[in-house]
N, C-alpha and C positions, 0 to 999 in steps of 0.2 A: 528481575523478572525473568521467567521462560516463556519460552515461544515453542513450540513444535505446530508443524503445518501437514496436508496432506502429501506433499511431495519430497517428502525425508524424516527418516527416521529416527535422524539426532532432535535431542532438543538444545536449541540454540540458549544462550546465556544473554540477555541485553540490559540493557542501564537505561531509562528513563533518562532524556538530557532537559525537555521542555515539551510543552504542550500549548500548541494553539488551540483555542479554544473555536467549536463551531459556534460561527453567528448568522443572524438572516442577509448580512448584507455583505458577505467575504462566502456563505454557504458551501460552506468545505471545512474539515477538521486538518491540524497538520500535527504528527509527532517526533520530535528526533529521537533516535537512537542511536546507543553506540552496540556495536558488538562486544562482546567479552571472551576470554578465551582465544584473542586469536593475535598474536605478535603486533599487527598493523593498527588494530581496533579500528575500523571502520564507522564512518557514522553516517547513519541516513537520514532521510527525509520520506516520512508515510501520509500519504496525503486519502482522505477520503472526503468523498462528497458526490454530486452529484454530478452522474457520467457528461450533461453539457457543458456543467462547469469548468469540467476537469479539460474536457475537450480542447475548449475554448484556446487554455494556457499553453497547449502543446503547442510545439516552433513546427514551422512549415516543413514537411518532411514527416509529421506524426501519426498517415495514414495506416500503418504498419502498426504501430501500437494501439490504434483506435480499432482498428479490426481485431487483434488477438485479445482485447480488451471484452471485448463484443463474444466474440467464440467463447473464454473464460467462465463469461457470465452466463451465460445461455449450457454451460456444459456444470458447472456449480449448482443451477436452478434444475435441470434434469436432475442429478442425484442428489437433490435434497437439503445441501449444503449452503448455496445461495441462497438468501432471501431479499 
């Protein structure tokens, strides 16, 4: 699969490795990925759901992200992007 995002102009190469599926009682989706193309091949972890939920799991320390998380969304929803 590709990816290209607003903040680069490459479009990146990734492999599907699994998919959680979202449910009412976990209410969050998760994807792994790998990257392609790149020596190391990298693999992630893509989490989407819902921002308390997500909140919730970050480790003590995760102010920092929960804010730039917040800017994010609020600057996606201005230009249109966000939903």
């Amino acid at each position: 699969m590709s990816l290209s995002t607003p903040f680069s102009d490459s479009i990146e190469q990734l492999e599907l490795l699994n998919v959680l599926e979202l449910n009412s009682t976990r209410k969050r989706m998760r994807v792994v990925i790998r990257k392609l193309g790149d020596d190391a091949k990298p693999i992630f972890l893509l989490t989407k759901g819902a921002d308390n939920i997500i909140f919730e799991r970050l480790i003590r320390g995760g102010d920092e992200m929960k804010r730039a998380t917040r800017i994010t969304w609020r600057s996606l929803r201005a230009t249109g992007r966000g939903r």
